[in-house]
C-alpha positions, 0 to 999 in steps of 0.5 A: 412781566419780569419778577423782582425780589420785590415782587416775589410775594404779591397781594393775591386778594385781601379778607373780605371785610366785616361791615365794621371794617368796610372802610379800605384805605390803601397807598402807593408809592415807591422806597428802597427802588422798588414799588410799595403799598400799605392797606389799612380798615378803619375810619378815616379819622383814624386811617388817614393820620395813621398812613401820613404817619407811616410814610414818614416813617419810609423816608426816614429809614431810606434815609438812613439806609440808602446806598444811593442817598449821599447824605445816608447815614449809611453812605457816610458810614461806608465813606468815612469808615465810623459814624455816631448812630442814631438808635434805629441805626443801631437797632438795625445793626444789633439785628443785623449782628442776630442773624449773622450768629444765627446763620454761622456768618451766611448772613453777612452785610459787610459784602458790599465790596464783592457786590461792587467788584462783579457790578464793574466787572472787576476781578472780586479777589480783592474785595472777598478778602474784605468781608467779615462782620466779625471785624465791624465794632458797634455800640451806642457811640459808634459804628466803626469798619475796618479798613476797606469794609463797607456794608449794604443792608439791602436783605434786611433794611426793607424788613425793618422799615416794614416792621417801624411801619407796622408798629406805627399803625398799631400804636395808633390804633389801626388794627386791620393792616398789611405793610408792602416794603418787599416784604410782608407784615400783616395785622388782622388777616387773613391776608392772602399772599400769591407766591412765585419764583423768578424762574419757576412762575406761580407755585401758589398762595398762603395766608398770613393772619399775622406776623411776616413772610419774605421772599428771596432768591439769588437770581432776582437781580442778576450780576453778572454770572453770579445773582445779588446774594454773595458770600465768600465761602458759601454759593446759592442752594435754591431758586428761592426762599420765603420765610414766615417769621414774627417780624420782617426783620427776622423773615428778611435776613434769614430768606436772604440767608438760606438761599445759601443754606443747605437743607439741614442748616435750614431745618435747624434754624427753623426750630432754633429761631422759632420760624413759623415756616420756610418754603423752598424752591429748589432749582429743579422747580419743586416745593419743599415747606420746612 
């Protein structure tokens, strides 16, 4: 079975419940063109309402941030260069705008254009000349591009459904969770998470008790010679990363900007964001843990 960025991190096995937490309520389904699930113990009275509500919640993020959905905020965004956002649009604009300065630019929604370009198999001259999130102008009014700029939120939109969804199972009570929207948030572990690499296979397991770990890699979705994760300046340095962080937000961004980082970049931004730990894989195979 091929692996996806989606798939890097899988449920190895779940803790083993206490008799008070014996009930298991698990869903299936798919968001963000890949397979997701969410794991909850409790009561169903108090499980069941909870997992209808956090579905919801999926659509109405995809809804939001769909590159593929016409009707996206998103899509309408990129077409028509401005748009009034809605508050989670504009949350997920602010954190998109943290990681940006966390990184010095690595993280960088506005390469859509490049992303396009290498799809169609275009010369990606002009499209790298477009990029640059420092000429995106947003507040509560309005999210305006610049000429020709278009966004993809794809390395942080599915950490942000994933902490909504995390947060409306607490706020209803629901205190044994783990949320599945390509990236991980747990509550109530431990969780025991497989890792693997799409080149390198199985390089083992952690365990997430609470808080959030993504993973990504430059060669889960190849385009062209080149993987999914672009910049202008700067070319992958690892098989892959996965961070643990506080949040999926926080975990999705910075895994998607370190694959670019180099090593020191990565050590300083781990103490400067407060990152409970980064697992590299370099492209020889071998494991470091920042």
């Amino acid at each position: 079975m091929s692996l996806n960025r989606r798939r890097f991190l899988t449920i190895a096995a779940a803790f083993a419940a206490t008799p008070a937490m014996a009930a298991r309520h698990s869903w299936r389904g798919r968001a963000f063109g890949a397979e997701i699930g969410i794991e909850v113990h409790g009561p169903a009275a108090l499980a069941e309402p909870a997992l209808a509500a956090a579905r919801q919640r999926i659509v109405e993020v995809e809804r939001m941030f769909s590159l593929f959905d016409p009707g996206s905020d998103l899509v309408r965004l990129n077409r028509d260069r401005r748009i009034a956002p809605r508050p989670q649009f504009l949350a997920l604009m602010q954190a998109a705008d943290r990681a940006y300065h966390l990184t010095g630019g690595l993280f960088d929604p506005t390469v859509q254009p490049l992303w396009a370009a290498l799809a169609r198999g275009e010369d990606p001259g002009a499209a790298e000349v477009l990029i640059g999130w420092d000429r995106v102008r947003f507040n509560s009014q309005e999210v305006r591009l610049a000429p020709g700029q278009a966004l993809t939120f794809n390395g942080i939109a599915q950490g942000f459904a994933t902490d909504l969804v995390s947060e409306e199972l607490a706020a209803r009570g629901v205190t044994k969770t783990l949320v599945n929207i390509g990236e991980h948030r747990g509550l109530g572990g431990p969780w025991r998470l497989g890792l693997s690499d799409p080149r390198h296979g199985a390089l083992g397991a952690l365990s997430l008790t609470s808080g959030a770990v993504a993973t990504s890699s430059p060669q889960a979705t190849p385009l062209g010679d080149k993987g999914h994760i672009l910049h202008q300046q700067a070319a992958p340095k690892w098989s892959s990363v996965t961070v643990e962080a506080e949040t999926a937000t926080q975990a999705d961004a910075l895994s998607t900007a370190l694959v670019l980082a180099p090593f020191e970049q990565v050590r300083e931004l781990r103490r400067a964001a407060g990152l409970r730990r980064v697992i590299l894989v370099d492209p020889a195979g071998d494991l470091i843990t920042v």
